[in-house]
VOGU-3710 file (C-alpha; in Angstrom, 3 decimals, decimal comma):
1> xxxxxxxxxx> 54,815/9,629/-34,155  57,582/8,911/-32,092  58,333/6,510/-29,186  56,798/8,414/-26,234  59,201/8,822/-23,397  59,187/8,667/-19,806  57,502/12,164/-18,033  60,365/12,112/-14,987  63,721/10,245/-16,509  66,218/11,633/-15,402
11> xxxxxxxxxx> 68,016/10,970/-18,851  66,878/11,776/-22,238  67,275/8,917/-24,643  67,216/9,378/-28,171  64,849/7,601/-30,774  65,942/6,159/-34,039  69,277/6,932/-33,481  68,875/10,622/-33,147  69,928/12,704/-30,047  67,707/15,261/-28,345
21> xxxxxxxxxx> 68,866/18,631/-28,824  70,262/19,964/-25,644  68,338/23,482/-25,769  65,287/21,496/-25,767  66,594/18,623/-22,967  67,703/21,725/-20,745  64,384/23,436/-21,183  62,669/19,757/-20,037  65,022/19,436/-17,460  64,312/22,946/-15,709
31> xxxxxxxxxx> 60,530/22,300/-15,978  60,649/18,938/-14,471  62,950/20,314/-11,756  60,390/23,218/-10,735  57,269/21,119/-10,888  59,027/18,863/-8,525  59,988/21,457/-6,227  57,687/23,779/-6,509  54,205/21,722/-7,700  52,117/22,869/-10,220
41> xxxxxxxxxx> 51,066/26,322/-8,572  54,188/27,255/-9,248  54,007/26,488/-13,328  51,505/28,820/-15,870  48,901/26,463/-17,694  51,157/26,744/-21,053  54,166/24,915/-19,242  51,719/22,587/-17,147  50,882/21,147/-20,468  54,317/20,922/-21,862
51> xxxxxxxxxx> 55,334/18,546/-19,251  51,881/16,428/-20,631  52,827/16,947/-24,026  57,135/15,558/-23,742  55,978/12,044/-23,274  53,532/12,506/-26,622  56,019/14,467/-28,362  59,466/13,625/-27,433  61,740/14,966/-30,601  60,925/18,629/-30,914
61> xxxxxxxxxx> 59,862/21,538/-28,754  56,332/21,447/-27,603  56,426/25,170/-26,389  54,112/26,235/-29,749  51,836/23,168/-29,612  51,089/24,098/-25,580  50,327/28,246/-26,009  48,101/26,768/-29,286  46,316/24,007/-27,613  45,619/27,570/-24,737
71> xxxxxxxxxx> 44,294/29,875/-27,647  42,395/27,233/-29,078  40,062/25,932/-26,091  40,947/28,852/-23,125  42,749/27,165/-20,104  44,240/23,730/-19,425  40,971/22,025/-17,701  39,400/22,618/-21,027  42,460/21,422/-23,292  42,191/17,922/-21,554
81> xxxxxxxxxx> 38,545/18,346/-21,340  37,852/18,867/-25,219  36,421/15,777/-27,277  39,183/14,187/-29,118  37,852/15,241/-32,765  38,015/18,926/-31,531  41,838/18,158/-30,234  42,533/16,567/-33,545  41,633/19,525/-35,821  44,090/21,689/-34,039
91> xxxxxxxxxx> 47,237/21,400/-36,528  50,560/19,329/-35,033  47,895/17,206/-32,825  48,100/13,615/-33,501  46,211/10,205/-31,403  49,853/10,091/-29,096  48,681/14,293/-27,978  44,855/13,279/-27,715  45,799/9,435/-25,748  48,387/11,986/-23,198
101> xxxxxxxxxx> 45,257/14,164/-22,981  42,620/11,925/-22,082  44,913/9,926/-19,545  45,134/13,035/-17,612  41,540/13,586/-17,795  40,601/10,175/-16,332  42,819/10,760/-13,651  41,814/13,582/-12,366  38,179/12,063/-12,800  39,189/9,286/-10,903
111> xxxxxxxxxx> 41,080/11,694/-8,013  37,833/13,864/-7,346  35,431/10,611/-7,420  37,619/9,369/-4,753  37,008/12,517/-2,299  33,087/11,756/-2,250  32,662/7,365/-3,042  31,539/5,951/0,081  31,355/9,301/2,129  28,496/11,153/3,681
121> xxxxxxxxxx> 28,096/13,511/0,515  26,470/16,058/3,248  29,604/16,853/4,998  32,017/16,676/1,993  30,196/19,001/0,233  32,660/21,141/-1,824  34,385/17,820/-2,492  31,373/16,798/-4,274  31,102/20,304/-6,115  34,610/19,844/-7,208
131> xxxxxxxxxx> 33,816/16,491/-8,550  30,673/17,955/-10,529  32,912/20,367/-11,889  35,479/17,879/-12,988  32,887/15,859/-14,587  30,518/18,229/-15,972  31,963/21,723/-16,099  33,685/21,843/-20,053  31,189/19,550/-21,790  29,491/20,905/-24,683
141> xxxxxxxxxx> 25,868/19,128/-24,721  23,627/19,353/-21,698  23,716/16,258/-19,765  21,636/15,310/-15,944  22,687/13,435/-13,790  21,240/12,061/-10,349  23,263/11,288/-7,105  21,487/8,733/-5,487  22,221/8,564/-1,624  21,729/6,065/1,018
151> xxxxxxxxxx> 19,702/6,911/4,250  23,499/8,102/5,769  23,702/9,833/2,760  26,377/8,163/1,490  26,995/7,960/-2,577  25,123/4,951/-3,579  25,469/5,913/-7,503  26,172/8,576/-9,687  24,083/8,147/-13,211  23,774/10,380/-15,948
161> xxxxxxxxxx> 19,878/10,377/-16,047  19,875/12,113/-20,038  22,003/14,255/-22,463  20,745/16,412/-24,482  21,871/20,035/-26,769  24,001/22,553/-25,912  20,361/24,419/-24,231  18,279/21,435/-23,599  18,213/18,156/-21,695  14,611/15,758/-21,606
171> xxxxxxxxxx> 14,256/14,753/-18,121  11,485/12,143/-16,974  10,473/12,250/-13,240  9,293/8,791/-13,874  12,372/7,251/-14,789  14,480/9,110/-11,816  11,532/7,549/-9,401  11,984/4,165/-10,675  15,663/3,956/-10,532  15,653/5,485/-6,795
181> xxxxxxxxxx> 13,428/2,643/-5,790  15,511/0,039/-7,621  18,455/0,875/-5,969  17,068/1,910/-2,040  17,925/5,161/-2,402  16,844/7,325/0,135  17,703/10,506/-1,138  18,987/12,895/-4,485  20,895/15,376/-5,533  20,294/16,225/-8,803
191> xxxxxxxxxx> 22,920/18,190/-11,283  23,252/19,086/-14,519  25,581/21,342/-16,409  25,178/24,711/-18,825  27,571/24,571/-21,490  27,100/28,270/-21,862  28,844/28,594/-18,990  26,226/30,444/-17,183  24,544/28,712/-14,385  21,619/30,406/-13,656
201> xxxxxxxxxx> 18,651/27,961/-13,673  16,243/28,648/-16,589  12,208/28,714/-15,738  12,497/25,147/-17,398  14,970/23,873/-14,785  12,566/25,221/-11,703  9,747/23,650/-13,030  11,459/20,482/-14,276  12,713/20,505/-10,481  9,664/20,953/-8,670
211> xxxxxxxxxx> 8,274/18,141/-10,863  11,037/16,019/-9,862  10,852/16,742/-5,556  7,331/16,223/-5,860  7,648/12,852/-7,218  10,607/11,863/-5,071  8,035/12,760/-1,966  5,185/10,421/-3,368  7,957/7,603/-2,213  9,708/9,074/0,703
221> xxxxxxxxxx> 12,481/10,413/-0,870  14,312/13,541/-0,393  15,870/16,129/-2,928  18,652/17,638/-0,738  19,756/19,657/-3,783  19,966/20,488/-7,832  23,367/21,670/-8,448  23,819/23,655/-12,021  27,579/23,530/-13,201  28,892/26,262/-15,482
231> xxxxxxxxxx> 32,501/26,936/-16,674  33,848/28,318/-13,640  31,014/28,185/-10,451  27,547/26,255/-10,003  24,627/27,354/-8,606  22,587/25,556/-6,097  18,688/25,315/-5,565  19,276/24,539/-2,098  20,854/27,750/-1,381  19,371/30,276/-3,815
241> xxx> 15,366/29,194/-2,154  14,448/27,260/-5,260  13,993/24,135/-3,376
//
């Protein structure tokens, strides 16, 4: 694979000697130009991820690679959410594609943790939906996690409780209970993803809840909600009457 280059130069240098072809530096250039002016509302997925892919790719035209990365895994959250041996079977993608991938992944992990660590999770609500999604929304096993809240309701810690199948997660009240008193908490919120995409608790998930709020009450502590995270929406007990 070649040297990766810088995302923004303003120059493109060449590699080994070689230059880049100037249809394929002009077609960088413009791309660069209108994501800086314009942001990336103004750019389709497919050219979103070409700018991701120059700096993993910087010798040929990426065009191809970007609209089959799209018809592969659907939209460009769940390109740079895919697990890496998934990205690797699709043909042209090497570790430099999959490393430019994941970095942008992290980041916007990192950005949407950001909008709810050390904030009273109550009144940033849809930052903390947004940050479930992020995290949970595109993977393909089941996994539960528990937000653990301090008596402001402030993010004390976010731990992924269990992971499961792509249909089924194990879940022990006990274990939640312990780990709430270990750390103070004085409240939940409880979420776990449907890699079906459709959020709409199962009978498993109400009772499984229940089971869980009637525990946390044994000890004082509350379940404000249990947040289930499909592909595009969640739904929440809180607001549906299931808790």
């Amino acid at each position: 694979m070649d040297e990766a280059l810088p995302l923004f130069s303003g120059q493109e240098h060449s590699v080994q000697g070689a230059r880049l072809p100037s249809y394929i530096k002009d077609h960088r250039k413009r791309l660069r130009t209108r994501f800086l002016e314009g942001g990336p509302d103004a750019m389709p997925d497919y050219e979103l991820l070409e700018l991701v892919l120059f700096r993993a790719i910087p010798r040929q035209d990426v065009k191809p690679l970007a609209r089959r990365l799209l018809e592969h895994f659907g939209d460009f959250n769940r390109v740079i959410s895919a697990p890496m041996d998934h990205l690797l079977a699709v043909p042209h993608v090497g570790q430099a594609v999959v490393t430019e991938l994941k970095i942008i992944q992290a980041a916007a992990h990192r950005l949407a943790r950001a909008r709810v660590i050390d904030r009273p999770i109550l009144s940033s609500w849809d930052a903390l939906v947004a940050y479930c999604q992020t995290k949970l929304a595109h993977l393909e096993t089941e996994e539960f996690h528990v937000l653990f809240l301090d008596r402001k309701n402030v993010l004390i810690s976010d731990e992924r409780q269990a992971k499961g199948t792509v249909d089924h997660v194990p879940v022990y009240p006990r274990e939640i209970i312990k780990r709430a008193l270990n750390l103070n908490a004085s409240a939940l919120i409880l979420v776990h993803n449907h890699p079906s995409g459709d959020p709409s608790p199962s009978p498993q998930d109400i009772k499984m809840t229940a089971d869980i709020v009637a525990a946390a009450d044994t000890i004082g502590v509350t379940v404000h909600d249990h947040l289930v995270i499909g592909k595009a929406c969640e739904i929440s007990f809180r607001a549906t009457g299931l808790i």
